[in-house]
TIPAGU-949543 format. One record per residue (C-alpha): residue number from 1; x negated, y, z; residue in three letters. Coordinates in steps of 0.001 Angstrom, whole numbers. Layout:
TIPAGU-949543
{pos = NUM; px = X; py = Y; pz = Z; code = ALA} $
...
//
This chain:
TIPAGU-949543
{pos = 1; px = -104503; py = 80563; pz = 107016; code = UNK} $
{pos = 2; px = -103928; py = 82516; pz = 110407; code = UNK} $
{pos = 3; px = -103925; py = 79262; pz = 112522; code = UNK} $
{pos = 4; px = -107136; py = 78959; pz = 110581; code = UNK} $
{pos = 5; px = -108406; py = 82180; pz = 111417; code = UNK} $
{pos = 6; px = -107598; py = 82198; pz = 114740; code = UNK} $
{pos = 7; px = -109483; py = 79095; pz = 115654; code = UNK} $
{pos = 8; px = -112665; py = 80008; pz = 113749; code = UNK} $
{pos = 9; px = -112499; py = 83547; pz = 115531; code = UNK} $
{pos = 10; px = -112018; py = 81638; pz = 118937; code = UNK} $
{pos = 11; px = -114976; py = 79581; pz = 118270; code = UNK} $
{pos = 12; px = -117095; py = 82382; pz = 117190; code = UNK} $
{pos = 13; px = -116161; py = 83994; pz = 119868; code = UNK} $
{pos = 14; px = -118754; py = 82634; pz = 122073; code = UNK} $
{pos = 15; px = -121634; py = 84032; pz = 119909; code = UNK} $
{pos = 16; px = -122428; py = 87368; pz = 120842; code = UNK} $
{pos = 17; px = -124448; py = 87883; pz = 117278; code = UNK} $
{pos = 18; px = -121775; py = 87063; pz = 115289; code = UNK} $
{pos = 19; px = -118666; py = 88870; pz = 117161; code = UNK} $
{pos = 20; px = -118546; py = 91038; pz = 114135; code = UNK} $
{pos = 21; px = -117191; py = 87992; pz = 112124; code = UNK} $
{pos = 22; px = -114795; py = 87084; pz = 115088; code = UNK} $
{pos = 23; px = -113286; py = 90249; pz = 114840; code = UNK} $
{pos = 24; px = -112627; py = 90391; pz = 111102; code = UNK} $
{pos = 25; px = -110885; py = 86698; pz = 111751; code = UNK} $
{pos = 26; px = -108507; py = 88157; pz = 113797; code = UNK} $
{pos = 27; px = -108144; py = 91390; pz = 111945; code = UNK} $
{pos = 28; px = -107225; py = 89162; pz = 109181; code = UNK} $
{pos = 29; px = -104676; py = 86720; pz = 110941; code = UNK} $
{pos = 30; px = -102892; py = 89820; pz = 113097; code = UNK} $
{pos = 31; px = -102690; py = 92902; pz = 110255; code = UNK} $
{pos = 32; px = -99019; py = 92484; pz = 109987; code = UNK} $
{pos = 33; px = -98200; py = 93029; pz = 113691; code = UNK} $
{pos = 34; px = -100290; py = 95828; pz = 113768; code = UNK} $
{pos = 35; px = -98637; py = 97126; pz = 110986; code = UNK} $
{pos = 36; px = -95070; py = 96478; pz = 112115; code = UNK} $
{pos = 37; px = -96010; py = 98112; pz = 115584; code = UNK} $
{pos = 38; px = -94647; py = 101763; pz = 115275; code = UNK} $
{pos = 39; px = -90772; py = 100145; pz = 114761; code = UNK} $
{pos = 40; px = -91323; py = 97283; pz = 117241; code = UNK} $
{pos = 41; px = -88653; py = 97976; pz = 120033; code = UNK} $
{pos = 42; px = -89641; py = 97969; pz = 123911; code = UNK} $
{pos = 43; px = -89327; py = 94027; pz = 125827; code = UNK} $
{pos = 44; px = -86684; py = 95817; pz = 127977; code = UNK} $
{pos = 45; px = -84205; py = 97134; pz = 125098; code = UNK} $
{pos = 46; px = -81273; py = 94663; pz = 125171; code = UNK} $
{pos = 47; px = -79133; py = 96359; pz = 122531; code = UNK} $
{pos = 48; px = -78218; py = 94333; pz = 119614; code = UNK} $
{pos = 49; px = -80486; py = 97100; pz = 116984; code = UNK} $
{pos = 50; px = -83547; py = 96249; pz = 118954; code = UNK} $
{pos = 51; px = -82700; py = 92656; pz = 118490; code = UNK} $
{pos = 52; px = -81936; py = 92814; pz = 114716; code = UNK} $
{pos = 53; px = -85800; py = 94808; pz = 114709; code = UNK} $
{pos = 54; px = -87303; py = 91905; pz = 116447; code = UNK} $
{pos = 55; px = -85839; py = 89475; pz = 114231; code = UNK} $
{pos = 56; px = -86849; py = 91341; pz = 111352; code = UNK} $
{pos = 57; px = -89985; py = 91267; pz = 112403; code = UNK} $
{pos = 58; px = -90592; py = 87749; pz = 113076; code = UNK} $
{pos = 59; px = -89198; py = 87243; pz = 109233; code = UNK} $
{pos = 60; px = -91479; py = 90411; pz = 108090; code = UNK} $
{pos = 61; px = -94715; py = 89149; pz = 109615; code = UNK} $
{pos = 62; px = -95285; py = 85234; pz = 108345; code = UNK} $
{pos = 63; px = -94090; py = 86891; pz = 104561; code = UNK} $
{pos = 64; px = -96465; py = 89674; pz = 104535; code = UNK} $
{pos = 65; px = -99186; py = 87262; pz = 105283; code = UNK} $
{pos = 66; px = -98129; py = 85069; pz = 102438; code = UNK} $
{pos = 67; px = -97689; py = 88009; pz = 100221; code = UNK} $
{pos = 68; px = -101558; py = 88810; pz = 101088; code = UNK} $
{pos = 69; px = -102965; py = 85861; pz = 101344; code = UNK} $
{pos = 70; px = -101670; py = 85105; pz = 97515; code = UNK} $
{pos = 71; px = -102735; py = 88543; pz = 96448; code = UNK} $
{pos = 72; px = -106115; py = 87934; pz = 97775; code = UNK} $
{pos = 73; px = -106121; py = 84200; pz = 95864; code = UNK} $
{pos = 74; px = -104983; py = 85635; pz = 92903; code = UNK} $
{pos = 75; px = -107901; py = 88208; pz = 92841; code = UNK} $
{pos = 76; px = -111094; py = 85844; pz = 93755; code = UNK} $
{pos = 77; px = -109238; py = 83087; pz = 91155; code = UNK} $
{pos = 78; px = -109217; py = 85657; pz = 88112; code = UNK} $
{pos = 79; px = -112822; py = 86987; pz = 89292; code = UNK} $
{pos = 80; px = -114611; py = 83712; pz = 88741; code = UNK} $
{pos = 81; px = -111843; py = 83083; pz = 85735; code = UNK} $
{pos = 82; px = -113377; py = 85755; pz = 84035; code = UNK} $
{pos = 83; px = -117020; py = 84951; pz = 85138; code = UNK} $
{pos = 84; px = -116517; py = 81592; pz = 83384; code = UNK} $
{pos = 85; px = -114815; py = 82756; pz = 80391; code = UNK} $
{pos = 86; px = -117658; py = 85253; pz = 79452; code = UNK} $
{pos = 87; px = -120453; py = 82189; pz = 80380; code = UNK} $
{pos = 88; px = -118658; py = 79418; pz = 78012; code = UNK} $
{pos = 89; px = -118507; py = 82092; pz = 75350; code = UNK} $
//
């Protein structure tokens, strides 16, 4: 889904009417990093705790975005679940 997002948003990039939606693309794909930001260490710290961060990190990001993206499934899925449950009955 970020790859995803990340193309689109490039694409839509080019359209200066619909930046709006280019923006929320990449809002969506890059969230975690921006979240993660405040305990990212500096490029320049070679101790082995800014290391373990980093690492942590690049674990952290790809399963928040999972965690997300299934949350967000989940949700529209039981919305139209319900939607069809009360028009069948």
């Amino acid at each position: 889904m970020p790859i995803l997002a990340f193309e689109t948003g490039s694409f839509v990039r080019g359209f200066a009417s619909i930046r709006w939606l280019s923006d929320t693309l990449f809002w969506v794909a890059g969230w975690p990093l921006a979240l993660l930001k405040p305990i990212t260490p500096n490029s320049e710290d070679t101790s082995s705790q800014a290391a373990n961060l980093r690492l942590a990190n690049l674990i952290a990001v790809p399963l928040l975005d999972v965690l997300m993206y299934s949350f967000l499934t989940y949700i529209i899925l039981s919305v139209f679940g319900r939607r069809k449950q009360v028009g069948s009955a």
